[in-house]
KEKOLTOR-706293 format. One record per residue (C-alpha): residue number from 0; x, y, z; residue in one letter. Coordinates in nm, 3 decimals. Example, Ala and Ser with C-alpha at 12.3 -4.5 7.8 and 13.67 -1.06 7.14 Angstrom:
2
+-----+---------+---------+---------+---------+
: num :       X :       Y :       Z : residuo :
+-----+---------+---------+---------+---------+
:   0 :   1.230 :  -0.450 :   0.780 :       A :
:   1 :   1.367 :  -0.106 :   0.714 :       S :
+-----+---------+---------+---------+---------+
//
This chain:
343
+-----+---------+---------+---------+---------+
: num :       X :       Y :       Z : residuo :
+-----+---------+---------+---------+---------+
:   0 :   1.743 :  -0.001 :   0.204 :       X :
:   1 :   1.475 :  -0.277 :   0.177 :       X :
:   2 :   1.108 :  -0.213 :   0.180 :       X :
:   3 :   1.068 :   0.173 :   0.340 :       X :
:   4 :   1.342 :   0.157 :   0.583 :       X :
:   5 :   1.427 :   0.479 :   0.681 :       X :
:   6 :   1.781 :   0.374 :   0.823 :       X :
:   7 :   1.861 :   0.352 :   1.246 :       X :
:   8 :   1.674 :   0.685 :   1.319 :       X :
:   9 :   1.336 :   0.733 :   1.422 :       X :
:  10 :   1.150 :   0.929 :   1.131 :       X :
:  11 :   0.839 :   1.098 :   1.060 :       X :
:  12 :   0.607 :   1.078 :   0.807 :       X :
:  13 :   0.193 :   1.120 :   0.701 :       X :
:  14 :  -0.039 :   0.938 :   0.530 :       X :
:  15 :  -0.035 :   1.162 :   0.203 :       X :
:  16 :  -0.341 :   1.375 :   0.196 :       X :
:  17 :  -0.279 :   1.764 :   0.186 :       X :
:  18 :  -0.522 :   2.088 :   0.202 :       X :
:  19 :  -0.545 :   2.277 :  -0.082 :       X :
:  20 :  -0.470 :   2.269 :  -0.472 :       X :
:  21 :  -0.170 :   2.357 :  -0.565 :       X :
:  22 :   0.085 :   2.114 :  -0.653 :       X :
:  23 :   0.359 :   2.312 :  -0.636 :       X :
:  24 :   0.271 :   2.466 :  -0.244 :       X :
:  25 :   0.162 :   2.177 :  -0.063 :       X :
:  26 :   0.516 :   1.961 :  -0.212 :       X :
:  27 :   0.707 :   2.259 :  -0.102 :       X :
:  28 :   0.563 :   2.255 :   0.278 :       X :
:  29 :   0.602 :   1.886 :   0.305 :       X :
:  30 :   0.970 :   1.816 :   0.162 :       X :
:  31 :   1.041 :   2.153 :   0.355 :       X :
:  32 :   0.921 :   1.979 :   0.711 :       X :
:  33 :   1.071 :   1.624 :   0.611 :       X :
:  34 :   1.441 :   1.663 :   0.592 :       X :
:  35 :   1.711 :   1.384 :   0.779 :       X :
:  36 :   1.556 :   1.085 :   0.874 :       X :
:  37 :   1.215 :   1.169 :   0.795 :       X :
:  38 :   1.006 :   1.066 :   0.451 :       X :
:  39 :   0.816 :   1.335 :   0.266 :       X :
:  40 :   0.567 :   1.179 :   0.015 :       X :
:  41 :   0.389 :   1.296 :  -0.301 :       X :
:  42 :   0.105 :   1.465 :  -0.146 :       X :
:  43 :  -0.268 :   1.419 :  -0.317 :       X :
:  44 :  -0.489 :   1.686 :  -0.293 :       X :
:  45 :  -0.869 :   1.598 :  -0.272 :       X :
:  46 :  -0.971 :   1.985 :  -0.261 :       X :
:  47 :  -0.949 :   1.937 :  -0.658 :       X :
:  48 :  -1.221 :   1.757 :  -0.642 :       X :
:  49 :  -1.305 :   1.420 :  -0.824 :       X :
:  50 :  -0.981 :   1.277 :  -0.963 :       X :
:  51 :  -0.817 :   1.338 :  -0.638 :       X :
:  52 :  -0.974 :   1.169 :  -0.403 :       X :
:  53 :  -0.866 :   0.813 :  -0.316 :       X :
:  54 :  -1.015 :   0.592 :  -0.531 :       X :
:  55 :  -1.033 :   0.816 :  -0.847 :       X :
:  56 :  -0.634 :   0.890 :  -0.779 :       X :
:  57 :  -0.585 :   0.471 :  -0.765 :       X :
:  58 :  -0.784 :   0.428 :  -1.026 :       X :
:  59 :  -0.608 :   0.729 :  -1.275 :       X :
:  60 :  -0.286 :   0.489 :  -1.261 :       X :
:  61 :  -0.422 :   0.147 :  -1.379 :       X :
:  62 :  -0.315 :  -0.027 :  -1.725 :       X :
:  63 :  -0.600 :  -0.103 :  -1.949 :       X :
:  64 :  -0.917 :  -0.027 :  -1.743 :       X :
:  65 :  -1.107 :   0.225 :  -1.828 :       X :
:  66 :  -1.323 :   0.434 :  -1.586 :       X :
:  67 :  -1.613 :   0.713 :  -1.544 :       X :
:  68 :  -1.782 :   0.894 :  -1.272 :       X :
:  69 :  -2.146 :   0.823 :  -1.149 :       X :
:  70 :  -2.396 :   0.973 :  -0.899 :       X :
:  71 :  -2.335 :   0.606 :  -0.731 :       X :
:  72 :  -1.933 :   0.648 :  -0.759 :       X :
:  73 :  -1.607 :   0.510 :  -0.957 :       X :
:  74 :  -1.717 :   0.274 :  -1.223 :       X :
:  75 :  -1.493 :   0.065 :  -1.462 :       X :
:  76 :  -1.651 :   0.111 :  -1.845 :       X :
:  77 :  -1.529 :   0.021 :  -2.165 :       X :
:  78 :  -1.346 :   0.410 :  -2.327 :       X :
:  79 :  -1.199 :   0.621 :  -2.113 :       X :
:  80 :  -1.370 :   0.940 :  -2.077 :       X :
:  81 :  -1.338 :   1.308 :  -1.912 :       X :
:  82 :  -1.315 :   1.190 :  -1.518 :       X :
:  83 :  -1.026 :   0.900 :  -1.664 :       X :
:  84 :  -0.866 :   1.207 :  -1.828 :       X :
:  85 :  -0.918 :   1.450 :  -1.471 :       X :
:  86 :  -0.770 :   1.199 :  -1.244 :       X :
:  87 :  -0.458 :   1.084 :  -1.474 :       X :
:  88 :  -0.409 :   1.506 :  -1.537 :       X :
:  89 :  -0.421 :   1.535 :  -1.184 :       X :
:  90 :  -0.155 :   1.275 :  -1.077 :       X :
:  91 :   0.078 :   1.410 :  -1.362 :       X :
:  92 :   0.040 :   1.717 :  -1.220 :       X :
:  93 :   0.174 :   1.622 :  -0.860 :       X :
:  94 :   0.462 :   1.407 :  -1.011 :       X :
:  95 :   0.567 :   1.717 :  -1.227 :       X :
:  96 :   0.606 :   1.947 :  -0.958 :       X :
:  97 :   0.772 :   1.686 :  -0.734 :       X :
:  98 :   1.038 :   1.703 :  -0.984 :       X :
:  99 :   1.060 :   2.081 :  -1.007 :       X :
: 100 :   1.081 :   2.118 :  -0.674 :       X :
: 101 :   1.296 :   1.811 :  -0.593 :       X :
: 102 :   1.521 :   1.963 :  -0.925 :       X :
: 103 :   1.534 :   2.294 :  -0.726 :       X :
: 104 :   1.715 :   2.149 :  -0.397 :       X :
: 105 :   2.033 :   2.131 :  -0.328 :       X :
: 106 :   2.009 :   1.836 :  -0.117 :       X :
: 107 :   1.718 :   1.604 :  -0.255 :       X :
: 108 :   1.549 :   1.405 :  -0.020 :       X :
: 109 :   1.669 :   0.974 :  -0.098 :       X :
: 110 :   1.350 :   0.897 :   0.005 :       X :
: 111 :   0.989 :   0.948 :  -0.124 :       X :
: 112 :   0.661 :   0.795 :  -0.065 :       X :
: 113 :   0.342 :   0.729 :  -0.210 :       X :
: 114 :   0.044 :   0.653 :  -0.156 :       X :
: 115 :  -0.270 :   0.445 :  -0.318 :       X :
: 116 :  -0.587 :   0.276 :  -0.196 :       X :
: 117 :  -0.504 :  -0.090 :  -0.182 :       X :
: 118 :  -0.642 :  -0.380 :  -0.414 :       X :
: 119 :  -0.897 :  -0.447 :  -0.188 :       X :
: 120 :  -1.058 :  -0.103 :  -0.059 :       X :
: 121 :  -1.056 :  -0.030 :  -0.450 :       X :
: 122 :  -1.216 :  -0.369 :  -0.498 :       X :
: 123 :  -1.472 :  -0.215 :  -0.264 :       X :
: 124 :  -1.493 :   0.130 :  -0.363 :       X :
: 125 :  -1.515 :   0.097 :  -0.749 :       X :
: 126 :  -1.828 :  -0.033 :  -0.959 :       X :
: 127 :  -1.896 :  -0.306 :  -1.260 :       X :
: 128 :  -2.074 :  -0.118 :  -1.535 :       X :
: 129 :  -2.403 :  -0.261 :  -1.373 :       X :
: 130 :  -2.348 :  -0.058 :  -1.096 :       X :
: 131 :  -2.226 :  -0.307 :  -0.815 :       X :
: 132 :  -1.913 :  -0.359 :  -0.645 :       X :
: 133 :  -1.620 :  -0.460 :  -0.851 :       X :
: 134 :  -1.558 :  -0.712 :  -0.506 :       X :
: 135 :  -1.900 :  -0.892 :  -0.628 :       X :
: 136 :  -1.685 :  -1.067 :  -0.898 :       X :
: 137 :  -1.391 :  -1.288 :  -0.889 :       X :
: 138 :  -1.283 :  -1.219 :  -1.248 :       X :
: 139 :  -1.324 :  -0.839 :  -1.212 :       X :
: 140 :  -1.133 :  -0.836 :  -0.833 :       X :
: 141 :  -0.835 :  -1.038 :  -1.033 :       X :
: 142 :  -0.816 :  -0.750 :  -1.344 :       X :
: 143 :  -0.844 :  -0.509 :  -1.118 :       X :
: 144 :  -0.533 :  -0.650 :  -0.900 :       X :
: 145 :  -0.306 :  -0.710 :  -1.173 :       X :
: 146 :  -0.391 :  -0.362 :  -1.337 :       X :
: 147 :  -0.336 :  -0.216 :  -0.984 :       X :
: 148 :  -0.015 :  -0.394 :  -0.994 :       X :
: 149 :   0.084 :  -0.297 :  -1.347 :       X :
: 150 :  -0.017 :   0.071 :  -1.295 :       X :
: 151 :   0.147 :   0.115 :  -0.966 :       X :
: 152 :   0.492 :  -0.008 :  -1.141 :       X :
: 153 :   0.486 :   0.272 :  -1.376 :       X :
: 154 :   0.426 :   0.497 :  -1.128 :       X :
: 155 :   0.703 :   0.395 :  -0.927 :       X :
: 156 :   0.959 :   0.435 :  -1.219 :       X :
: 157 :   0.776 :   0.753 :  -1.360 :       X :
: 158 :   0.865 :   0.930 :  -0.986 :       X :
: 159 :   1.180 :   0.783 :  -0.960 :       X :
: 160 :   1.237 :   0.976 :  -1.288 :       X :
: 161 :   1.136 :   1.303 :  -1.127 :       X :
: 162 :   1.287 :   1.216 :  -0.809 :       X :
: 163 :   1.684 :   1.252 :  -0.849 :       X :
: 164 :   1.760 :   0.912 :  -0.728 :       X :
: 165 :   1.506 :   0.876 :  -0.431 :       X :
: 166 :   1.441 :   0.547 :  -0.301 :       X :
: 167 :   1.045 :   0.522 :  -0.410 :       X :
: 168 :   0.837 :   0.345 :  -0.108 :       X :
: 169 :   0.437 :   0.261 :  -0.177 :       X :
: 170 :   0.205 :   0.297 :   0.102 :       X :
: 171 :  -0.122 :   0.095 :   0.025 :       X :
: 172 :  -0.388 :   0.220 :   0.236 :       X :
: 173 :  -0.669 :  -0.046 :   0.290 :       X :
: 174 :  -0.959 :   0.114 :   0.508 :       X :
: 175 :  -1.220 :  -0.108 :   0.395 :       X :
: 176 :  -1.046 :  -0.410 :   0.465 :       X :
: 177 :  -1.146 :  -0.571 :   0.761 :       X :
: 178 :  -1.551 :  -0.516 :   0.618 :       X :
: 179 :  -1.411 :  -0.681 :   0.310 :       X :
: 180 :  -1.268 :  -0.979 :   0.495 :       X :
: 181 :  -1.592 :  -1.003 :   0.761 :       X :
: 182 :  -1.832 :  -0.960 :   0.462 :       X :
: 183 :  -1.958 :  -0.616 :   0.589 :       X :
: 184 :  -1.965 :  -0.441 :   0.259 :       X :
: 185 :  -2.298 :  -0.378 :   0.131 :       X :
: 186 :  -2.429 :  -0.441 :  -0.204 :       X :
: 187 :  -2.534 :  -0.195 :  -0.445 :       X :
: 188 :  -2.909 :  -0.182 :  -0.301 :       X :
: 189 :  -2.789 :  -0.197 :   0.053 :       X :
: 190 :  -3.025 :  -0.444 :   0.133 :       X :
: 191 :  -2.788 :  -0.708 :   0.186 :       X :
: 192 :  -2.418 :  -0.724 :   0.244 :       X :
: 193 :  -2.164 :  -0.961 :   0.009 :       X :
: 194 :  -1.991 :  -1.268 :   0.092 :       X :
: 195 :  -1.655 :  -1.228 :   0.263 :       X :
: 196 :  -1.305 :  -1.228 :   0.079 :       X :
: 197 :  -1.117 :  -1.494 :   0.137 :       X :
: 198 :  -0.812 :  -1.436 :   0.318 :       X :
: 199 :  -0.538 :  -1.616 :   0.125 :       X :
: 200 :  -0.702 :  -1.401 :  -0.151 :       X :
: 201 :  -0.599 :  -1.061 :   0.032 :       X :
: 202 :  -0.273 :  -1.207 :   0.135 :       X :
: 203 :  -0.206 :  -1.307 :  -0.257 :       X :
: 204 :  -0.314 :  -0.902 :  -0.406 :       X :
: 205 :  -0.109 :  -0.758 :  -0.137 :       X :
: 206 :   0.165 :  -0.962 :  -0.226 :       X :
: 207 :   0.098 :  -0.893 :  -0.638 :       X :
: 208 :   0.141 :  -0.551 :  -0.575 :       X :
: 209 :   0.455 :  -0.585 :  -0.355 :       X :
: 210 :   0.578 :  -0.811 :  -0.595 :       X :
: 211 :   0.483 :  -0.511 :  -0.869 :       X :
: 212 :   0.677 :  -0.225 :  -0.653 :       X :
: 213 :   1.016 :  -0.418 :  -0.582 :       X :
: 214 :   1.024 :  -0.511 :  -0.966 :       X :
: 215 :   1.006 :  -0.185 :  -1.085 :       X :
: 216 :   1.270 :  -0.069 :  -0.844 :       X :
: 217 :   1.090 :   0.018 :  -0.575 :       X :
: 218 :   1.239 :   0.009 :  -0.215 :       X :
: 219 :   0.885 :  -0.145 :  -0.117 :       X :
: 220 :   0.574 :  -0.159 :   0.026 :       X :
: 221 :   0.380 :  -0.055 :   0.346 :       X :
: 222 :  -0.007 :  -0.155 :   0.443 :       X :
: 223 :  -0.185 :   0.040 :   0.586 :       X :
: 224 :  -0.477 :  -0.240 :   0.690 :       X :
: 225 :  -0.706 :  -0.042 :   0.893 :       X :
: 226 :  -0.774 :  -0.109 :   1.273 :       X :
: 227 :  -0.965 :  -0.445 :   1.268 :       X :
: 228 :  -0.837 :  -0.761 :   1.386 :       X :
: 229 :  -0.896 :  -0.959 :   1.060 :       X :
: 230 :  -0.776 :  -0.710 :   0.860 :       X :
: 231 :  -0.427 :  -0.693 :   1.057 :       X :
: 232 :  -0.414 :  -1.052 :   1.145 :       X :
: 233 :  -0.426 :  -1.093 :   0.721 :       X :
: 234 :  -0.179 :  -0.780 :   0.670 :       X :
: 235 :   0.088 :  -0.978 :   0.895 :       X :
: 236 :   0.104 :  -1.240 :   0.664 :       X :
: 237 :   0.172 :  -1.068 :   0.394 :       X :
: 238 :   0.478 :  -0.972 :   0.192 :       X :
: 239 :   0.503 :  -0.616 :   0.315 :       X :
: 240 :   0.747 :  -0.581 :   0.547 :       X :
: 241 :   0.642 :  -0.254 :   0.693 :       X :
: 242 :   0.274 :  -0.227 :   0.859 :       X :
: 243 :   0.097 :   0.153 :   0.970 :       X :
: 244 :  -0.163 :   0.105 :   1.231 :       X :
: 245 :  -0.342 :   0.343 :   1.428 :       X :
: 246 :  -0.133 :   0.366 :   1.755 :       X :
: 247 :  -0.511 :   0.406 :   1.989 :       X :
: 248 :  -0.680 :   0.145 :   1.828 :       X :
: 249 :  -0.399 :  -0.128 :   1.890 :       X :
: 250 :  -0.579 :  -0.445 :   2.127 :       X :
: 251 :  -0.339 :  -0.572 :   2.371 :       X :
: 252 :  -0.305 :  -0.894 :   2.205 :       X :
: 253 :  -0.221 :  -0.692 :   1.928 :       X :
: 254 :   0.084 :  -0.552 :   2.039 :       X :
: 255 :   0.188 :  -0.879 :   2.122 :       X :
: 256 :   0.163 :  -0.987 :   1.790 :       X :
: 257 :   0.385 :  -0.652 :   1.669 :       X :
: 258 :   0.633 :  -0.719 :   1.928 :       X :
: 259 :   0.693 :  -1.034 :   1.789 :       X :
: 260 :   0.690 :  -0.923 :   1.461 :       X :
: 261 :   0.935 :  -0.641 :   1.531 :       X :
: 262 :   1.163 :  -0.835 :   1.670 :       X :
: 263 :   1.151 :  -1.028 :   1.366 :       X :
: 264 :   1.255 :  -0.761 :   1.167 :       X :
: 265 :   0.953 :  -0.590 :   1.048 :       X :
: 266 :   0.882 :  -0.227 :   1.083 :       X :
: 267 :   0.586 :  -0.041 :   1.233 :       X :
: 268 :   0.447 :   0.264 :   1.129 :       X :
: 269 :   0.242 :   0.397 :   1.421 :       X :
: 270 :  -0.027 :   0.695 :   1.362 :       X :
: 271 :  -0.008 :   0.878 :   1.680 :       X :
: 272 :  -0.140 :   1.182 :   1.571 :       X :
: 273 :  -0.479 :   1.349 :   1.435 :       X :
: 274 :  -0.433 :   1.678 :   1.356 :       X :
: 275 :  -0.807 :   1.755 :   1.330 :       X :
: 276 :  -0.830 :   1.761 :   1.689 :       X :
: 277 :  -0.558 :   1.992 :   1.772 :       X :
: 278 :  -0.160 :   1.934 :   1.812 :       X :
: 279 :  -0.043 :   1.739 :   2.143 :       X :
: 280 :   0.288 :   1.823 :   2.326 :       X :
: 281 :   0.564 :   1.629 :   2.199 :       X :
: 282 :   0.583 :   1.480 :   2.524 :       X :
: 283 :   0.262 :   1.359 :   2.510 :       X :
: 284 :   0.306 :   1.161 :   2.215 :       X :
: 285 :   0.640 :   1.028 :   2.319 :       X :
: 286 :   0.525 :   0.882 :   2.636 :       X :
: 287 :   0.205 :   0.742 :   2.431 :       X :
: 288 :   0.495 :   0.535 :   2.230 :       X :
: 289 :   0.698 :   0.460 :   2.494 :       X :
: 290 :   0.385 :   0.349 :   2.727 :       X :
: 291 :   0.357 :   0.069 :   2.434 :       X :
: 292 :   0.637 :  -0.018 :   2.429 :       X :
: 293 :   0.723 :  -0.054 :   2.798 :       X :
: 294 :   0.386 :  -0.284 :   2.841 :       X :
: 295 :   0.501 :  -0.555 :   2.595 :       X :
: 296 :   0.862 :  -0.552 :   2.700 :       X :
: 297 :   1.019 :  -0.399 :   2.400 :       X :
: 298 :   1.334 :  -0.246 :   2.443 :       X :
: 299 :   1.413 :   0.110 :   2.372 :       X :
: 300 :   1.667 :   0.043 :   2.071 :       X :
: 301 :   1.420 :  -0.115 :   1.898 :       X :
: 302 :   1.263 :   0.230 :   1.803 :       X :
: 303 :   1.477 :   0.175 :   1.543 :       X :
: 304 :   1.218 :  -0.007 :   1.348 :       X :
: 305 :   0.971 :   0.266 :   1.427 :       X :
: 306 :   0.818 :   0.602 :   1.185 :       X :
: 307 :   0.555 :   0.767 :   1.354 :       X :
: 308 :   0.237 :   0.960 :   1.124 :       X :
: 309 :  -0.096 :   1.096 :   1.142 :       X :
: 310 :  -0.393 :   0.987 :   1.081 :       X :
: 311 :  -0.553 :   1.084 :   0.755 :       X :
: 312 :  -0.728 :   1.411 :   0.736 :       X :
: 313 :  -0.457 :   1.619 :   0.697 :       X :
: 314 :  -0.657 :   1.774 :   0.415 :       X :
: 315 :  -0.893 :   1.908 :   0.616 :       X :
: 316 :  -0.697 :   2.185 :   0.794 :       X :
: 317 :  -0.524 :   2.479 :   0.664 :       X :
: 318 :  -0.194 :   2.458 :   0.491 :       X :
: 319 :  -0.058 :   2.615 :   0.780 :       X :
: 320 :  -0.237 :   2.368 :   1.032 :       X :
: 321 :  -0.143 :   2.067 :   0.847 :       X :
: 322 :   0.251 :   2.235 :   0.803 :       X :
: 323 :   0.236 :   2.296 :   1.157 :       X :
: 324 :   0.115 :   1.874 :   1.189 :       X :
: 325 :   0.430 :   1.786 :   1.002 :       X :
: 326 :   0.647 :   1.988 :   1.246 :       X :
: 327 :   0.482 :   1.809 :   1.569 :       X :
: 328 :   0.528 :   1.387 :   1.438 :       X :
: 329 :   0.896 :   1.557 :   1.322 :       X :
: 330 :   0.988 :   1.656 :   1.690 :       X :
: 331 :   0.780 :   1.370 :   1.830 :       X :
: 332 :   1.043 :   1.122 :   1.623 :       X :
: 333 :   1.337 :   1.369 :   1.703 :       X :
: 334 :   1.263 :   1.312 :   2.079 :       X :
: 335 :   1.204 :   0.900 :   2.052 :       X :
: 336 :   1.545 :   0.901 :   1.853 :       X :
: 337 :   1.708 :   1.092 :   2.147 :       X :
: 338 :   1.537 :   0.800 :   2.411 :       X :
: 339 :   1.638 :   0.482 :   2.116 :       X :
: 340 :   2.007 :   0.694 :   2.088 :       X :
: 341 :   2.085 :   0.707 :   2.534 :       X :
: 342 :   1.947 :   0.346 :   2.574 :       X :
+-----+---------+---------+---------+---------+
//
């Protein structure tokens, strides 16, 4: 299926982030939740501490740049050290028990996801020995893309290894983007803020690691570009054929845009819930979909393009509170299949 299509059926699936820090628990809960038409992913686990958290996780799977830990953040040096060592352990960890538990089933899931900080939120969030913002230099943001690209490849062929024949899909998530492209991310001193990206330059990473993924056998890509209008305006034009957008923060004008772009064939992730403000009726949800969809003329079957998530935090609750998170966006896409299904 080309670039995370989850087939005719409405599916369910999160952003990647999971409480906790065991491996071996928090891939059980989520490929137990995510059966049928849904798509568990290879949950991270910040609780471990630094490592795990976005950008140290992103940055344990590039080729050939080496990186540290400082009071200031993420910084690209010139050996690897002990954090380099602590975030690749970590990630080997996850992939390991995704393929003990994934070798336990009797079913395996076809479908897995992951998830990285895209080229330019890591661009953003890691630092040049001198301590500013990789983003500050053009030759630095290019080796950091093509490692990005490089690295993500081999992790997309390491899981499929693990994975029993799942379809791999990458989700890049890109928080920082819209400050990135609006020149809203401050320097090192915070006194000033740096010039803005280019767009055709965030159109051209995001298509390097797209590029990257489908080589390497990957079913795709989805970006995840934040809620700003720059930021999405940039992610449409990209290769990725699947976007994930925060369902409440969509502009009017910005459905319009989706519409258009789902009836073109791409598909639309939509975040319609946050667990860490407690778990809506399923009904509520659904008509928050439908209400969307309904005001820019869409018509019911073509749900079909549609996965609903969360937004992240899922790490913050309880493994029970983010298990019981799962089961809500898995009936809320049960009872939008049943509505794309009658017509």
């Amino acid at each position: 299926m080309p670039d995370g299509t989850l087939g005719p059926a409405v599916g369910a699936t999160a952003p990647g982030d999971w409480p906790g820090t065991d491996p071996h628990e928090a891939n059980r809960a989520v490929r137990g939740e995510f059966g049928g038409a849904n798509l568990p992913f290879l949950p991270s686990l910040p609780a471990r501490g630094p490592g795990s958290d976005a950008v140290g996780r992103t940055l344990g799977v590039l080729v050939d740049l080496p990186f540290d830990l400082q009071p200031h953040g993420w910084r690209l040096v010139q050996r690897p050290g002990k954090d380099q060592r602590r975030a690749e352990s970590a990630l080997s960890s996850d992939i390991n028990a995704l393929g003990d538990i994934a070798g336990a089933e009797e079913s395996p899931a076809p479908r897995v996801k992951l998830h990285l900080h895209g080229p330019l939120s890591l661009a953003a969030g890691a630092h040049l020995h001198g301590g500013e913002r990789v983003l500050i230099d053009p030759g630095a943001r290019r080796e950091l893309y093509e490692s990005l690209a490089a690295g993500t490849a081999d992790l997309v062929r390491r899981v499929s290894a693990v994975a029993r024949g799942a379809e791999v899909v990458v989700q890049f998530d890109e928080p920082d983007a819209d400050d990135v492209l609006t020149g809203r991310v401050p320097t090192a001193s915070g006194y000033r803020t740096l010039r803005a990206l280019d767009r055709r330059e965030a159109t051209e990473a995001w298509d390097l690691v797209t590029a990257s993924v489908v080589a390497a056998g990957g079913s795709g890509t989805v970006l995840a570009p934040g809620h700003g209008d720059v930021a999405v305006d940039a992610a449409r034009s990209s290769a990725a054929r699947t976007l994930s957008l925060d369902l409440v923060r969509i502009s009017d004008r910005g459905w319009e845009d989706l519409a258009g772009d789902i009836e073109s064939g791409r598909r639309l992730w939509l975040a319609i819930l946050d667990g860490r403000t407690g778990l809506p009726q399923v009904r509520v949800l659904v008509e928050s979909v439908l209400a969307a969809w309904r005001r820019v003329g869409l018509p019911v079957a073509a749900l079909a393009s549609l996965t609903v998530t969360a937004l992240p935090g899922l790490d913050t609750l309880t493994p029970t509170g983010a298990t019981q998170a799962l089961t809500r966006l898995a009936q809320a896409a049960d009872a939008l299949d049943q509505v794309r299904a009658e017509g």
